[in-house]
BARODO-648019 format. One record per residue (C-alpha): residue in three letters; x negated, y negated, z negated. Coordinates in steps of 0.05 Angstrom, whole numbers, padded with zeros to 5 digits, always signed. Layout:
AlaXYZ ...
***
This chain:
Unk-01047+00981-00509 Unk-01050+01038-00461 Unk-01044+01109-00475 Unk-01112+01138-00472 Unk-01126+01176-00394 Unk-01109+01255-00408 Unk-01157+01297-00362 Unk-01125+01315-00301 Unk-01124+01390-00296 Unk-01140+01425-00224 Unk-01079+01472-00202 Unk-01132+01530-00193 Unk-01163+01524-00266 Unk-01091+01538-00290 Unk-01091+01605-00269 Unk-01168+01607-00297 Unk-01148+01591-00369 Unk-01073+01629-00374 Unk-01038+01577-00345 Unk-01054+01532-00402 Unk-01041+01456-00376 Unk-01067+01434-00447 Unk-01133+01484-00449 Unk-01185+01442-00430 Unk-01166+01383-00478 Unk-01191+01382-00548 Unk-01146+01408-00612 Unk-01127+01347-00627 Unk-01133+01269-00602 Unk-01118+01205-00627 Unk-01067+01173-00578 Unk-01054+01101-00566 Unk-00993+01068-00582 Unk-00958+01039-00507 Unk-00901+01003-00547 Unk-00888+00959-00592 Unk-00827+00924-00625 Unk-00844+00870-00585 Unk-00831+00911-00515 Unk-00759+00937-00540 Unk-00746+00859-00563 Unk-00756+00840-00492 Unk-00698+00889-00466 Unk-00652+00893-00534 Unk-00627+00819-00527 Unk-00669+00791-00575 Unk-00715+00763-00529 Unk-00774+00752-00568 Unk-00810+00773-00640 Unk-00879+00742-00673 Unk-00933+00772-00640 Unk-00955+00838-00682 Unk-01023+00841-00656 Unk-01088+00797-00649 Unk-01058+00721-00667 Unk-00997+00690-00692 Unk-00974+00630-00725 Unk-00912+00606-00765 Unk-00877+00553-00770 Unk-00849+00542-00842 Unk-00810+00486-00864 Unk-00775+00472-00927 Unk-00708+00439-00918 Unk-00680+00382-00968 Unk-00610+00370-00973 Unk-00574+00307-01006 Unk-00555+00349-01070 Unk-00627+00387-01069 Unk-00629+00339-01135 Unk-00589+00377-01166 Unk-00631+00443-01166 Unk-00698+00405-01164 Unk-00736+00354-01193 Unk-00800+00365-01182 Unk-00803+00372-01110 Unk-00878+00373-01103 Unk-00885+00435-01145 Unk-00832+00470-01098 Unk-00867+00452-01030 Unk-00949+00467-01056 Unk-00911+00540-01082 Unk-00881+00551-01017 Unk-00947+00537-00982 Unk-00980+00580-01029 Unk-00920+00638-01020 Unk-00940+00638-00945 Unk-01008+00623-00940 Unk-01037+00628-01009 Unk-01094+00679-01030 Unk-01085+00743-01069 Unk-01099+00708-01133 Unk-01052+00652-01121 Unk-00995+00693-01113 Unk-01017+00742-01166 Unk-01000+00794-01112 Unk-00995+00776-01030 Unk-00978+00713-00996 Unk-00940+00734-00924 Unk-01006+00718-00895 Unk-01052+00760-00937 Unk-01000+00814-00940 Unk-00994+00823-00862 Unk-01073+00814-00860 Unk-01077+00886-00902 Unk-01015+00915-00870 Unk-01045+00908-00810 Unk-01109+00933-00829 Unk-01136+00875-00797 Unk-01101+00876-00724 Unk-01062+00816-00739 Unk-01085+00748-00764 Unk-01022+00717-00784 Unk-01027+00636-00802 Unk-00979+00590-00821 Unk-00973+00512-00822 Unk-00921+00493-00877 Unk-00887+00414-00870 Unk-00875+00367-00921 Unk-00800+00381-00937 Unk-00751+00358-00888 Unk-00687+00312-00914 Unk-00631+00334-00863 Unk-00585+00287-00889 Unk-00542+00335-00898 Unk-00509+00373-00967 Unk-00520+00446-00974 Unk-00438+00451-00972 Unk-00447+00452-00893 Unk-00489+00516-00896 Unk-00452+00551-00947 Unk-00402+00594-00891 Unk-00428+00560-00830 Unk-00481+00598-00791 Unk-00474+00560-00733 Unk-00500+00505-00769 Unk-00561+00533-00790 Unk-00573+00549-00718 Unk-00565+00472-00707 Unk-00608+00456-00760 Unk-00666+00500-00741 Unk-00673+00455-00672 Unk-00662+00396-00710 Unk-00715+00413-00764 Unk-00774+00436-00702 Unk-00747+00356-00676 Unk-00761+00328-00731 Unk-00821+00370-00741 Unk-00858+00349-00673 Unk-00842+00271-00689 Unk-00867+00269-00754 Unk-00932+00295-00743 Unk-00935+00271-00670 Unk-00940+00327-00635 Unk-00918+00337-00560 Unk-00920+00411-00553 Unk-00918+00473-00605 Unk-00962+00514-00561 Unk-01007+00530-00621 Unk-00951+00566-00645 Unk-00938+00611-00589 Unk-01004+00651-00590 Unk-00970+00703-00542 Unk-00956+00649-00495 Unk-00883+00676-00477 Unk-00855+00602-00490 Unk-00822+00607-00552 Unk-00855+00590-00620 Unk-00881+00657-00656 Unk-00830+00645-00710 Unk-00793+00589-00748 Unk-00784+00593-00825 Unk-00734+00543-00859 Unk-00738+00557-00934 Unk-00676+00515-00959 Unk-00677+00471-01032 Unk-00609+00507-01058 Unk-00601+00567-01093 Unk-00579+00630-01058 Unk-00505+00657-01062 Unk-00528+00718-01120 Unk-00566+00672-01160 Unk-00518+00616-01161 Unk-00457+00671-01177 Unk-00419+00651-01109 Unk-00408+00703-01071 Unk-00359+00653-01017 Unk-00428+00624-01000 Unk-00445+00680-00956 Unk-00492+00641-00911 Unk-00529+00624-00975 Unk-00579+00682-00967 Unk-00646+00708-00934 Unk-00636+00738-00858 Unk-00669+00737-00799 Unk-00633+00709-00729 Unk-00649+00696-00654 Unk-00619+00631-00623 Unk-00612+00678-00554 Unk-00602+00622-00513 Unk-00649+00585-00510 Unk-00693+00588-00447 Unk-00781+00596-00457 Unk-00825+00544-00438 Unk-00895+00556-00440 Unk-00911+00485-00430 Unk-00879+00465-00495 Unk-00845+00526-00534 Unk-00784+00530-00563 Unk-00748+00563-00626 Unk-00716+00638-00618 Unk-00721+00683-00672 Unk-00725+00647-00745 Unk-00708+00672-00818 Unk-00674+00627-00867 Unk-00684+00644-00943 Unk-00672+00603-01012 Unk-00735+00579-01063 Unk-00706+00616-01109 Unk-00735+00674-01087 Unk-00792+00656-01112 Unk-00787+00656-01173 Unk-00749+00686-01239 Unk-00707+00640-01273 Unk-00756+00628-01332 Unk-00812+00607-01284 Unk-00757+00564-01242 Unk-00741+00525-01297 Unk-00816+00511-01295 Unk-00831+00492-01231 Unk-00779+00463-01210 Unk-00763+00424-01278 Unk-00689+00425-01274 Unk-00652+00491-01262 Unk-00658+00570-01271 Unk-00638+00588-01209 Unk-00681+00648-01187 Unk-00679+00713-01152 Unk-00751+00734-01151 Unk-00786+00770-01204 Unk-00851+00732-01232 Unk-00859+00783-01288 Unk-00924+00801-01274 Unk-00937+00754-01225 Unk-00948+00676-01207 Unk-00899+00669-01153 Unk-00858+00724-01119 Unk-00862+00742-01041 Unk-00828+00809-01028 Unk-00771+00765-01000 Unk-00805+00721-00954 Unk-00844+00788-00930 Unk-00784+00829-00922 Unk-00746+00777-00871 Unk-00813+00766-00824 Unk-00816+00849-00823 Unk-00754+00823-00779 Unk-00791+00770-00749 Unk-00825+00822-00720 Unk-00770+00866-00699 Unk-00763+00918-00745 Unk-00698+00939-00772 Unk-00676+00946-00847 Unk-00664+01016-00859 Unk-00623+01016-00925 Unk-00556+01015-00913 Unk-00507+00967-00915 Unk-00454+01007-00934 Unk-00493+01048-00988 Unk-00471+01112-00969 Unk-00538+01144-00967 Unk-00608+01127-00977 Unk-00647+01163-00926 Unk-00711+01132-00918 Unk-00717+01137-00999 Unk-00717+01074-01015 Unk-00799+01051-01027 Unk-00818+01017-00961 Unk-00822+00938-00950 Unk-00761+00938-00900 Unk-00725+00987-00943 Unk-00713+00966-01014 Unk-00762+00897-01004 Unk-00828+00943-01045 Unk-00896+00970-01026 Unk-00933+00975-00963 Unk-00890+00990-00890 Unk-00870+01060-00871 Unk-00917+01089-00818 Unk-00864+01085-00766 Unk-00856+01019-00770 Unk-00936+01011-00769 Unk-00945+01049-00710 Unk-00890+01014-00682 Unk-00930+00946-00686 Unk-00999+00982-00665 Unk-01024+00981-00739 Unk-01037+01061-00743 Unk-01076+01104-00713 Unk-01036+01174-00694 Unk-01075+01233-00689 Unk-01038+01284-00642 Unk-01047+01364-00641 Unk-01056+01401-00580 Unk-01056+01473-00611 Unk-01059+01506-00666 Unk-01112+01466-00712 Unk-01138+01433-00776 Unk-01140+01363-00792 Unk-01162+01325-00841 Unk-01140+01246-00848 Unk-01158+01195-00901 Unk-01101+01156-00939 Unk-01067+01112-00895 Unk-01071+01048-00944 Unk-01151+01062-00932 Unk-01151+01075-00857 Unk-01095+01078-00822 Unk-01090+01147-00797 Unk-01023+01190-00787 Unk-01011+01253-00760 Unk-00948+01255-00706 Unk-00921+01325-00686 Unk-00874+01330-00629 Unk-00854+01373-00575 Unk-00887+01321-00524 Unk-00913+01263-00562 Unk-00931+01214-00498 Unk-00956+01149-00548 Unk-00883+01119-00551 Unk-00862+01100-00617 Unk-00785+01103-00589 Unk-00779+01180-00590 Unk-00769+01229-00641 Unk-00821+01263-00674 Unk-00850+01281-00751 Unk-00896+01236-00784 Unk-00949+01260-00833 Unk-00974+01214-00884 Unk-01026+01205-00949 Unk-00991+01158-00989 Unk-01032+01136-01047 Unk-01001+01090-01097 Unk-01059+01033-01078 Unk-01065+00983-01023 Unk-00999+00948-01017 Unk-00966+01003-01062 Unk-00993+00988-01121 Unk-00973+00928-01143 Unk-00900+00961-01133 Unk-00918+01031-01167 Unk-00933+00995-01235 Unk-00881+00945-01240 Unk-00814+00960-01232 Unk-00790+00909-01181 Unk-00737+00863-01204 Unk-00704+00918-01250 Unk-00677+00951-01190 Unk-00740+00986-01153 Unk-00754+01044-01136 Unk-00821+01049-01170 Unk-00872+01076-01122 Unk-00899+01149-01142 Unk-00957+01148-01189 Unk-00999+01202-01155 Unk-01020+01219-01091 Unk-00986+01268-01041 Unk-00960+01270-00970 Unk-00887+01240-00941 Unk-00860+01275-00881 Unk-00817+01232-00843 Unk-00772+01251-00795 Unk-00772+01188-00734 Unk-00717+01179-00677 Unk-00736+01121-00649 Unk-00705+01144-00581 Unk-00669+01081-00542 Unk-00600+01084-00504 Unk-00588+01052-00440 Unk-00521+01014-00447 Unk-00487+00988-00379 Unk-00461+00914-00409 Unk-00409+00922-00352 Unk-00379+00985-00390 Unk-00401+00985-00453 Unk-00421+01054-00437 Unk-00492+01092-00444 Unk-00520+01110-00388 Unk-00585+01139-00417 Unk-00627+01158-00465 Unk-00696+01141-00457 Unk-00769+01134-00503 Unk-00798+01082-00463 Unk-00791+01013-00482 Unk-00786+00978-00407 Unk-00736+00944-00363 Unk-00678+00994-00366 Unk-00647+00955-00305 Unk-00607+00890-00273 Unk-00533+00904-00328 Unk-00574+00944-00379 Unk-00595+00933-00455 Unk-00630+00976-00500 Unk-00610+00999-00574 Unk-00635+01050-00616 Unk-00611+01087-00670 Unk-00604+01047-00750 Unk-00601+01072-00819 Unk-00536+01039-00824 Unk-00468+01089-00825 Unk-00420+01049-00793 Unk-00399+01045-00729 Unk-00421+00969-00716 Unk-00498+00992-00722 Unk-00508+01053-00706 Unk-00499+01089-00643 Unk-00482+01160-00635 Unk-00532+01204-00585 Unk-00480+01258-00574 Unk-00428+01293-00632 Unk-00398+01270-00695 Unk-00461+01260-00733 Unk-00507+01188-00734 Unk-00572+01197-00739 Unk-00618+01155-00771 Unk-00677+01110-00739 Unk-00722+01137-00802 Unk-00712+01192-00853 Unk-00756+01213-00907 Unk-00761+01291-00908 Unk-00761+01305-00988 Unk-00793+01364-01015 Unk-00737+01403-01027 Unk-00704+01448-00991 Unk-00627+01441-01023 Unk-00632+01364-01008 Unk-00581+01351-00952 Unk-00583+01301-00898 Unk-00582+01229-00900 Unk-00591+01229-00975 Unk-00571+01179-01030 Unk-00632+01202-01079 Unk-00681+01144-01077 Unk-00757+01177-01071 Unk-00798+01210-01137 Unk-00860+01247-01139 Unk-00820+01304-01139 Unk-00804+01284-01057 Unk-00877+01280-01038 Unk-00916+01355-01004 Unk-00975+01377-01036 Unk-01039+01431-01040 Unk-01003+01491-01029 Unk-00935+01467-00994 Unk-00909+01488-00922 Unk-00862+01448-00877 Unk-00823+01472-00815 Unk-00755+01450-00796 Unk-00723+01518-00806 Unk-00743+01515-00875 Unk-00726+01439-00888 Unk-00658+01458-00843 Unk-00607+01422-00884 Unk-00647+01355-00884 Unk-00635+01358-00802 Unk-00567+01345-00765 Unk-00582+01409-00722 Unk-00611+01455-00772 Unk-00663+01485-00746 Unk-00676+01438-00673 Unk-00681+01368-00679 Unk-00635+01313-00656 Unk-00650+01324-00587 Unk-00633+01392-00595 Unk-00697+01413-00578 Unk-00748+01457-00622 Unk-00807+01414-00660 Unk-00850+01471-00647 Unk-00900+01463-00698 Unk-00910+01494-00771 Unk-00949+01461-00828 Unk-00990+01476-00880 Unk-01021+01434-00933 Unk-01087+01460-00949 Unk-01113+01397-00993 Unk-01087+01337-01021 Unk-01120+01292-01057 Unk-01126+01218-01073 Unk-01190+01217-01031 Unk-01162+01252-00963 Unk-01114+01314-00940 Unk-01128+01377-00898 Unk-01068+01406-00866 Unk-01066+01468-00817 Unk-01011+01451-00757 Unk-00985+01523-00727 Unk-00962+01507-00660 Unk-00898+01560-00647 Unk-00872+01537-00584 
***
């Protein structure tokens, strides 16, 4: 998508309207997103995500090894529940299927599908996978083999509905239990991640695997309702409490298939994105950032000092950005205003506390300001050093790759833009002014703005690396107001200082 023509402004009308560049555009606009995850993917070394717009299709197959017996008898019950996990209705699942999830996450922009095999006996036990991630790379060509002779098909172009050459995305759900459910934590491979095979070269004509995720059954299901399907064992590491068969997994890992980070961290330090998004603790709808970052949202940017009044995003899609020069990248920094409403895709999530470990999603209505720096550094893979830092999402260069910031503190994730300090790709700005940076308090209702509150970075200082500027050092420039909020819709007043 292309960022919608400004009007050009005549150098003589400049000095007509008090040198105003901005004065004959209207208070505020809604502004096209230019970038997606996709575009960074291209330049990050990733080389390809599932299309995040218009069509895409999946790949799934489940994988049988020679002790699968051992886990599962009832193999048929497995397979129709993994079908039903990823392509299943509403009422199926007793909550999403991937499909139907991405369908309302998307607001409709996306038509994900899926095509799930009958389960595929590698010949091999799940011993070789236990360490061995090399393997599983192996076994992912192997399995799209196997895949195109058993059902005789030449080429997978049906599966590469962006028609870059590699199939939209490969899902091997394997017949073991994962490492936490089986209690063996030297099984590290035994788990649910995403990957890119990176070396393998696109063809259109007939595409080939890249970026896949590889997750357990068990994640299906609790262990009560494991014993039942699968008529053997109580391996499980889903939650089916309150539902027939459990997804958050599966929809967690193709976030990833899409390119978006996780932004918990791995070393638990801090919790700064609070804790109740999809890619952050597996719950509830996506954050906005990572919306607008796949063209789901609609951003509606101020021009001056205004009101505006937006609907819940789980209704419409609508977000407020305010930045000191928004341009429609999502790879900048920037404050997000949102109406989260515990419905949509929050609500299953905001009644049931997910697999005893949550967060629960607040009960009421009310706005989360997020704080975004999706800005991108320009490393020289020559010197390992960076040679820019950029918000557009394009070719950095012959001996360049992109990175942005993660929500991860160490040093093996996260890159540092200048200082001591790392920032974070996503933080949620909690309503309180003696809450520090980079926070370990997961998010309450307590965190949310509403009728009556104010925001400004001066006043929200100690939730900000620099205090009072942002990470780029520079001012936001804008003051807020929330006028109204309500389950129905919010009115805020932006103040533009700057």
């Amino acid at each position: 998508m292309k960022l919608k023509q400004l009007l050009v402004i005549p150098f003589i009308s400049m000095f007509l309207v008090g040198c105003d560049p901005n004065a004959s555009l209207p208070d505020y606009q809604k502004v096209d997103t230019i970038y997606t995850f996709a575009d960074f993917a291209k330049y990050s070394g990733y080389m390809s995500t599932s299309p995040s717009l218009g069509e895409s299709k999946l790949l799934v197959i489940p994988v049988w090894f020679t002790d699968s017996n051992t886990y599962i008898a009832n193999k048929d019950n497995v397979r129709n529940d993994i079908e039903t996990a990823f392509i299943g209705t509403s009422e199926e699942t007793g909550w999403e299927s991937v499909c139907s999830y991405y369908s309302k996450d998307s607001f409709g922009r996306l038509n994900l599908d899926a095509t799930v095999s009958s389960w595929y006996e590698c010949g091999k036990p799940s011993s070789d996978f236990y360490t061995n991630g090399d393997n599983t790379n192996t076994l992912v060509y192997d399995a799209v083999k196997w895949y195109k002779e058993t059902y005789k098909v030449s080429a997978l172009t049906d599966f590469d509905k962006d028609q870059n050459g590699y199939i939209d995305g490969v899902i091997l759900i394997y017949a073991a239990p994962d490492y936490q459910a089986a209690g063996k934590y030297d099984r590290s491979n035994m788990w649910a991640y995403t990957f890119w095979l990176g070396k393998t070269f696109a063809l259109k004509k007939n595409p080939v695997p890249n970026v896949f995720f590889w997750a357990s059954y068990d994640f299906m299901y609790s262990p009560e309702k494991a014993v039942d399907r699968t008529g053997l064992s109580e391996y499980g590491n889903g939650d089916t409490r309150y539902c027939n068969l459990d997804t958050h997994t599966y929809i967690h890992e193709m976030g990833h298939v899409f390119g978006i980070y996780d932004y918990y961290d791995y070393d638990h330090v801090s919790c700064a994105a609070g804790g109740f998004s999809m890619q952050d603790f597996n719950v509830g709808g996506h954050d906005p950032y990572s919306r607008l970052a796949l063209g789901w949202v609609d951003a509606l940017v101020p021009n001056r000092t205004t009101s505006i009044t937006v609907k819940p995003v789980e209704e419409g899609g609508e977000i407020i950005i305010l930045s000191p020069n928004y341009i429609g990248s999502p790879f900048d920094e920037y404050i997000i205003l949102e109406l989260y409403t515990p419905t949509g895709l929050n609500q299953f999530d905001s009644e049931h506390f997910y697999n005893n470990r949550g967060p629960l999603g607040p009960s009421r209505a009310g706005v989360r300001v997020w704080h975004v720096d999706g800005r991108l550094i320009s490393v020289n893979t020559r010197t390992n050093k960076i040679d820019a830092i950029v918000n557009e999402a394009k070719n950095p260069g012959s001996s360049h790759i992109l990175y942005h910031a993660t929500n991860n503190n160490n040093g093996d994730t996260a890159f540092t833009y200048g200082g001591n300090a790392y920032y974070n790709e996503l933080e949620l700005i909690k309503n309180d002014v003696n809450e520090e940076y980079s926070a370990t308090t997961i998010i309450g209702e307590d965190s949310l703005f509403y009728t009556g509150d104010s925001f400004s970075v001066k006043q929200f200082r100690k939730q900000f690396v620099n205090g009072t500027r942002l990470n780029n050092k520079k001012a936001l420039g804008w003051e807020v107001t929330f006028n109204s909020v309500t389950e129905d819709e919010m009115t805020v007043t932006l103040i533009k200082t700057a």
